[in-house]
C-alpha positions as CSV (number, residue, x, y, z in Angstrom):
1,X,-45.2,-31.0,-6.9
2,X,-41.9,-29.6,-6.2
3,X,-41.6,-27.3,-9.1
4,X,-45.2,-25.7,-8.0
5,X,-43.3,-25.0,-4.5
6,X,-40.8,-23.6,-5.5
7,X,-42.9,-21.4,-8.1
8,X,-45.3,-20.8,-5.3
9,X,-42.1,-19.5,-3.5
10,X,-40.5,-17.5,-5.9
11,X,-43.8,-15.8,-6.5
12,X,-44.2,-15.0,-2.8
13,X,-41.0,-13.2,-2.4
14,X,-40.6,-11.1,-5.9
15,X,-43.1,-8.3,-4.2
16,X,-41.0,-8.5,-0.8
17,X,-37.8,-7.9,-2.6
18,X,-39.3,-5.6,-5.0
19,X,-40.7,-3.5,-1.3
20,X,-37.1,-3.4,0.1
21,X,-36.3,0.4,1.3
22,X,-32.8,-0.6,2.1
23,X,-29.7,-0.1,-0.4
24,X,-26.1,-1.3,0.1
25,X,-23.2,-1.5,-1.3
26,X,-19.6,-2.2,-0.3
27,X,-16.2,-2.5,-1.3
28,X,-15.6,-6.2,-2.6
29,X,-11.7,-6.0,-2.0
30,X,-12.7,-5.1,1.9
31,X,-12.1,-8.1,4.4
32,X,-14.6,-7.2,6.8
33,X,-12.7,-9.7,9.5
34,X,-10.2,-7.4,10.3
35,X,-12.1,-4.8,11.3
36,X,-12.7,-5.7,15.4
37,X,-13.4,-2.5,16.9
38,X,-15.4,0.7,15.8
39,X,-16.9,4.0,17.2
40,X,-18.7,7.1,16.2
41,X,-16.1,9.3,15.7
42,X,-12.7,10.6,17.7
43,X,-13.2,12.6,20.9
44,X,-11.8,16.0,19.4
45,X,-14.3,15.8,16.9
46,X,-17.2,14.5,18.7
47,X,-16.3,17.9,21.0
48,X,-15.9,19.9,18.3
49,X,-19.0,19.2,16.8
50,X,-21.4,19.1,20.3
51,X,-19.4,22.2,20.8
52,X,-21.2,23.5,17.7
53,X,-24.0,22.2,17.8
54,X,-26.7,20.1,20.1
55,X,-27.1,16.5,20.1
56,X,-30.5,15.5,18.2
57,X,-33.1,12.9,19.8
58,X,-32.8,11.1,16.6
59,X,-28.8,10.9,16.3
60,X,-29.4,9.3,19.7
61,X,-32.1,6.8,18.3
62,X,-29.8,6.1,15.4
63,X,-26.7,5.9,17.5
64,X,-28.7,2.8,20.2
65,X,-30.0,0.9,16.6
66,X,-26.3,0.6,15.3
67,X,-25.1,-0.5,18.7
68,X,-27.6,-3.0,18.7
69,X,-26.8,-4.3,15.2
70,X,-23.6,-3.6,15.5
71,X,-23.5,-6.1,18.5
72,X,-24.5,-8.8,16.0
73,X,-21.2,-8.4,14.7
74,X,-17.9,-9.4,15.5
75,X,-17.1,-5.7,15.6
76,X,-16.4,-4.2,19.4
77,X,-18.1,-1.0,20.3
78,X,-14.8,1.5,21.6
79,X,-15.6,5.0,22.9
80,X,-12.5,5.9,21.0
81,X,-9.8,4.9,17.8
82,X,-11.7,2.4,16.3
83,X,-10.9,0.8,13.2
84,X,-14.0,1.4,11.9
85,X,-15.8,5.0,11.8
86,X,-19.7,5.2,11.9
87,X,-21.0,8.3,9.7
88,X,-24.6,8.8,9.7
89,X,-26.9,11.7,9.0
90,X,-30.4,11.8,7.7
91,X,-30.2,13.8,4.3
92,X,-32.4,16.6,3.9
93,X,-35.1,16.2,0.9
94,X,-38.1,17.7,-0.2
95,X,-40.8,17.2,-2.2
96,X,-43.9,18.8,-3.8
97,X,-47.2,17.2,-2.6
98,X,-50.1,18.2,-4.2
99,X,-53.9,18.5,-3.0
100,X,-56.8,19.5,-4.1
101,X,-59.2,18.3,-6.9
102,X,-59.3,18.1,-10.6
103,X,-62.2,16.8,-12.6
104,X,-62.1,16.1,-16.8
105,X,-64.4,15.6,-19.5
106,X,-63.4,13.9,-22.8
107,X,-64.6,11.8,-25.2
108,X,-63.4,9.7,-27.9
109,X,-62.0,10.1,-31.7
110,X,-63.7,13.2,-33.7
111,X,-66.3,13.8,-30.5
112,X,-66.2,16.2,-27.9
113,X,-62.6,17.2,-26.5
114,X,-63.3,19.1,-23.9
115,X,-61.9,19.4,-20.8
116,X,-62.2,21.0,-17.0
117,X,-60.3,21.0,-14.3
118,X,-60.0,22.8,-10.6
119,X,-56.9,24.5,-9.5
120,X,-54.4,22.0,-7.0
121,X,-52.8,23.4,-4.0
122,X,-48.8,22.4,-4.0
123,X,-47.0,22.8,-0.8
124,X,-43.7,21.8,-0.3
125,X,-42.9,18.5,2.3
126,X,-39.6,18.5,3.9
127,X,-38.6,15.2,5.4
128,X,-35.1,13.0,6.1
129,X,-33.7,9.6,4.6
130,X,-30.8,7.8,6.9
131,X,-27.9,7.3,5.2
132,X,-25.0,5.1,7.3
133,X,-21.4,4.7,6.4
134,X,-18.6,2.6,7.8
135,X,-15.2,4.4,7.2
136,X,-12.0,2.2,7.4
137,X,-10.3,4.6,9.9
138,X,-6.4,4.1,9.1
139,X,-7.3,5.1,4.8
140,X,-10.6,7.5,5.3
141,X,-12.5,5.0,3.2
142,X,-15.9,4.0,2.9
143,X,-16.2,0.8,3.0
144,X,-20.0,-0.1,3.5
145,X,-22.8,2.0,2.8
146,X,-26.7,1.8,3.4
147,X,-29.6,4.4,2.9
148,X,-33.1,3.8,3.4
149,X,-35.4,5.1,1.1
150,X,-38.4,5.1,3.5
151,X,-39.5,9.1,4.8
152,X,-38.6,10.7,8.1
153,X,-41.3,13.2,8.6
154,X,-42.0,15.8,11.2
155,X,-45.5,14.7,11.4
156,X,-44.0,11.3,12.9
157,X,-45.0,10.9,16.3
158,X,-41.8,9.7,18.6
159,X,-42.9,6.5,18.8
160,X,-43.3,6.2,15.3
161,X,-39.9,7.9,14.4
162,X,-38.2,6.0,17.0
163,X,-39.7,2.5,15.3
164,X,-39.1,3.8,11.6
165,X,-35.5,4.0,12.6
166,X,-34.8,0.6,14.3
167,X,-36.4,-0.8,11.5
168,X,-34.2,0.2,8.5
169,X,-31.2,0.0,11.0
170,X,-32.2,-3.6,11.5
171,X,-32.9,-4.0,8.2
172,X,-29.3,-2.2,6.8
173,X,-27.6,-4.3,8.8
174,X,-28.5,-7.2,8.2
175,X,-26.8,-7.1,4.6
176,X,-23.8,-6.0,6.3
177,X,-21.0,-8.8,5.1
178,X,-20.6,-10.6,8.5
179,X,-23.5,-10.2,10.5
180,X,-24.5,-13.3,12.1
């Protein structure tokens, strides 16, 4: 009885590991304890860069679902000179998605070969993947990384966008080496 559990088991959770969109890695030699502090960047560059260019509704959706995991942590939130640097950005990718029929006709060996098909319409789909980094801040070093391979579209509605988000935030996190 207890080998079917824990077959029953294992067989439950292959096709939930196999669906993870989340990959991480991180430096092994890291001791993630002394890092007690961390922020989004120092002031002169945060001003630099919303001198340069506005503040996106997502940044600020991804910035509130690190906090929150971050809180999980025993890593402080500082507005400024953390030992720890947040780096995020959604990475621009595309892909061609095709539509449209097509329709063949074969048959098999030394019979009819024939075979028709309609034209397909490409057209090209832009959409964003998050990728988040945490950069020791005294040696500019990533230390922790995580990217989600699930697709931020334009199509998404806010709600859905803002949910997609939390979700592989949450889900980055919690492989993050001391989260509780």
């Amino acid at each position: 009885m207890c080998i079917r559990d824990s077959l029953t088991t294992i067989l439950l959770t292959l096709p939930l590991a196999a669906c993870s969109t989340i990959n991480t890695d991180f430096d092994k030699q890291t001791d993630f304890s002394m890092y007690k502090t961390y922020d989004f960047g120092s002031l002169e560059t945060a001003t630099e860069t919303m001198n340069k260019m506005p503040i996106s509704i997502d940044s600020i959706r991804i910035e509130s679902a690190i906090i929150k995991e971050m809180d999980r942590t025993e890593v402080e939130f500082v507005e400024d000179g953390g030992s720890l640097y947040v780096r995020y950005q959604l990475q621009q990718e595309s892909e061609l998605v095709s539509s449209g029929s097509s329709f063949g006709i074969g048959y098999g060996r030394n019979n009819f070969r024939g075979v028709m098909s309609t034209p397909q319409n490409y057209h090209e789909q832009t959409y964003g993947q998050l990728v988040v980094e945490l950069v020791d801040d005294r040696t500019n070093i990533v230390v922790w990384t995580a990217n989600s391979s699930r697709k931020l579209t334009r199509s998404m509605s806010s709600e859905e966008r803002g949910e997609l988000i939390s979700e592989e935030v949450a889900e980055m996190f919690q492989q993050y080496p001391s989260y509780k």
